[in-house]
C-alpha positions, 0 to 999 in steps of 0.5 A: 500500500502506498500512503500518499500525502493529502494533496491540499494540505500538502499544498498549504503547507508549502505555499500557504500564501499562493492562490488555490481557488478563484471564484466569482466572489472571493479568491482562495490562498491554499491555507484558507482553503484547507483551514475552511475545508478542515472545518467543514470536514470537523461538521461533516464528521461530527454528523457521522460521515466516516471512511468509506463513507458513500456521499451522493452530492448534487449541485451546480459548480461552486466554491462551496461544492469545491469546499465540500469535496475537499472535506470530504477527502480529508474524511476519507469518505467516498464522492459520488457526485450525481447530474443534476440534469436527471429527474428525481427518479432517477438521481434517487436510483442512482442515489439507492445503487451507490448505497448513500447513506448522505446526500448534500446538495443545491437547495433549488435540488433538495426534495423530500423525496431523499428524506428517510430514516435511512438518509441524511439529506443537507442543503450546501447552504445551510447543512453544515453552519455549526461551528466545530472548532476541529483540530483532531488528525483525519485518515490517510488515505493510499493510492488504493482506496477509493475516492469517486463513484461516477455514474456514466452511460453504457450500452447495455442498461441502465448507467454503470457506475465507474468507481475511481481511485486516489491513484486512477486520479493521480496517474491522470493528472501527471500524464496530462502534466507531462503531455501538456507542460503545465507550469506553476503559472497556469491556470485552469477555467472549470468549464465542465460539471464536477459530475463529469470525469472532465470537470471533476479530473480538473478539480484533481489537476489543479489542487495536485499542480498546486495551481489555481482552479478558476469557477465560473458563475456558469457553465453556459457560454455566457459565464464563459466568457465572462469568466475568460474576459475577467480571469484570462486561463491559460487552459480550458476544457471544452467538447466540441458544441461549447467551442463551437458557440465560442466560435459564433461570438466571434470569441478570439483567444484570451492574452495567457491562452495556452491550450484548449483541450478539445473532446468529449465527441466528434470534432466536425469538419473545418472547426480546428481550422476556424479555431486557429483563425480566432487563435485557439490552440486546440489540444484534441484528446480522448478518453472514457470515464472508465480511465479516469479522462483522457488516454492520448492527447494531442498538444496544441503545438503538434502539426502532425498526424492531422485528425488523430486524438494524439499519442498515449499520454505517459503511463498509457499503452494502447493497443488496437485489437481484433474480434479475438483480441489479438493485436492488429498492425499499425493502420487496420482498424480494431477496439481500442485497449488500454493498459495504465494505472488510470484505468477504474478498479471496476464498475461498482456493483457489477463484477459480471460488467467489470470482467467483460471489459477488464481481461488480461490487464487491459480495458477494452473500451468498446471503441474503434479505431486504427494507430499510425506507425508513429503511434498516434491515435485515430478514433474511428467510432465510438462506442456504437450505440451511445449517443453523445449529444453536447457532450453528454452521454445518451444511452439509447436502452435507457430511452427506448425501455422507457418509451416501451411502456408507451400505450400506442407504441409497439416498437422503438429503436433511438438512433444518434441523428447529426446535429450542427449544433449538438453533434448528435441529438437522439431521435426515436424510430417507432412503429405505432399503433396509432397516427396520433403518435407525434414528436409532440406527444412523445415529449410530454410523455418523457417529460419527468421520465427521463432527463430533458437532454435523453428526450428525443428531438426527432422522430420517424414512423416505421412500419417494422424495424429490421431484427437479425436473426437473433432477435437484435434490432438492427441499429445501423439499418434503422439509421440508415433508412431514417435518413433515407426517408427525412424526419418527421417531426 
């Protein structure tokens, strides 16, 4: 077991004084953010959160989910940080699966729903005011042990839940460091939500480099810019809609701009070019939740291998494998593996989905795609069936099980749909027992079902849907033939 320093006392031990967290109210040194972390960690413990402890948290960014988290580290206790996209069915069944006895969230979240004799449920804003004067030591926690519990979409179900270690996250930032050349004099916008690996790997970047962690207002274009215009970054985490809207405001780089880090979803056509026209440096990259963020990353700097997600950032070896796992020559198309100390310690819960994807000390990602012989990496298609719809993983089982259950409905397939905007939106293909059955009406019957974003945005009326000979629908038929015939909506 590797006993590991806690990164944020760490931090305010040796340079108390520099600046750890900028937010749109106050700015952080790295002393102030242990000292008031440590004290929230005294409330959160005199409650009951221990070691191991499972805290579902729920919340827009903020300094205060920042703080929170931090304390909840110095604990020991294990994060689970929830889309607050989700209706509240279905943050209650995640909340159930990951087995969480606490629940912290944004007061607009709170509902009575989570209130039982089994669960503690605080706001952010008044759940912990107490004063606790803690001076007591807190558990030290290894490499090993487990710090996050991220819910993420597959193709087989309902979402899986990715279970993240001190080292996964380790491991990740380093590699990004050395690929990146990050410098004490950087600075990070978090751009992304902390219930997203990219948001939350940002988090764990920052407080690891010991440099500051900017917090926007929000996460919408508009707080973005802001955020750029007043705090000037030197690196930004996007995927490719959020850059594509920077690019309609006729955004131009900021003065420190040193990288955007671009992925998250397929890059369309000529946007790396209309970006280096505004002076954005793009960093194409590639990752899954399983790896803790991204495997390969291409640097900002780096002209070659155009159209390629870049080389395995340091510790990662990739491979691209056949249908029997066996290794295929450089330019012929297979899954992409991985071997690397970032890789999840499983999916929690699911020992039978973990040994699927985790054989032979590698994870298969379920992606395709092909390695030039100088190493970098081409992404081909990702996971076949997910939608990624604005950066936002759609699983189409989850949509189409819900749609099932529709009275006028007796068959359903969803397809990802281009979108200029989205990338990809999901669209339903239904055979129906009635002509009444419209886009419209498919929307209010979601509607508090499943979150807005997995809401389908097209749908096309089919006769029958093409099934193989084993009884699985054919997706890449149906998306095909609703091409051919246009949308109805």
């Amino acid at each position: 077991m590797k006993i590991m320093q806690h990164w944020l006392r760490t931090h305010a031990e040796q340079q108390p004084d520099l600046i750890a967290l900028i937010s749109e109210n106050r700015q952080f040194t790295y002393e102030q953010l242990y000292n008031e972390s440590l004290q929230l960690a005294g409330q959160l413990r005199e409650k009951g959160v221990k070691p191991g402890t499972h805290v579902a948290m729920a919340g827009h960014n903020s300094e205060r989910y920042i703080l929170l988290i931090h304390a909840l580290i110095l604990l020991g206790a294990v994060i689970v940080p929830l889309n607050i996209r989700l209706t509240v069915a279905e943050i209650g069944q995640q909340i159930e699966f990951a087995e969480c006895n606490y629940f912290l969230c944004d007061d607009n979240i709170h509902d009575d729903h989570f209130i039982t004799q089994q669960r503690h449920v605080y706001t952010f804003s008044d759940s912990i005011s107490t004063e606790v004067d803690y001076s007591g030591s807190f558990t030290q926690q290894s490499l090993s042990d487990t710090i996050l519990l991220l819910f993420t979409s597959g193709t087989s179900g309902n979402p899986k839940c990715v279970e993240l270690t001190y080292g996964n996250l380790f491991y990740s930032a380093l590699g990004t460091k050395l690929r990146l050349a990050v410098s004490s004099r950087d600075t990070w916008l978090l751009s992304l939500p902390l219930y997203h690996i990219g948001g939350f790997s940002m988090l764990a970047r920052t407080i690891l480099y010991g440099i500051p962690l900017i917090v926007p207002a929000s996460i919408d274009t508009d707080g973005l810019i802001s955020a750029i215009g007043r705090h000037d970054p030197s690196f930004v985490s996007l995927v490719p809609t959020m850059m594509k809207r920077f690019l309609e405001r006729n955004l131009e780089a900021n003065r420190s701009h040193k990288t955007v880090l671009l992925g998250g979803g397929p890059i369309p056509d000529g946007l790396l070019e209309q970006c280096a026209e505004y002076g954005w440096k793009i960093a194409t990259t590639y990752g899954t939740t399983e790896t803790s963020s991204q495997i390969a990353t291409r640097h900002a700097d780096d002209t070659r291998n155009t159209g390629s997600v870049g080389r395995p950032l340091p510790f990662n070896e990739i491979q691209i494998v056949d249908e029997n796992t066996n290794e295929v020559p450089d330019g012929l198309e297979g899954e992409i593996t991985v071997s690397s100390p970032v890789i999840m310690k499983g999916y929690y819960r699911r020992n039978d989905l973990t040994k699927q994807v985790l054989r032979d000390g590698r994870f298969h990602t379920g992606d395709y795609g092909y390695r030039s012989d100088s190493d970098y990496l081409y992404v081909v298609s990702r996971r076949s069936d997910l939608i990624v719809s604005g950066g936002e993983n759609i699983n189409p089982v989850e949509v189409e099980n819900v749609l099932s259950t529709h009275p006028d409905i007796r068959d359903v397939c969803v397809i990802p749909y281009t979108d200029a905007e989205w990338g990809e939106v999901p669209a339903a293909a239904i055979v129906s027992n009635k002509d009444a059955v419209t886009l419209e009406s498919i929307k209010q019957f979601l509607t508090g079902k499943i979150a807005s974003y997995k809401i389908p945005k097209i749908v096309f009326l089919c006769d029958a849907l093409p099934y193989t000979s084993t009884g699985k629908v054919q997706r890449d038929l149906v998306r095909k033939e609703c091409t051919r015939i246009g949308r109805f909506q």
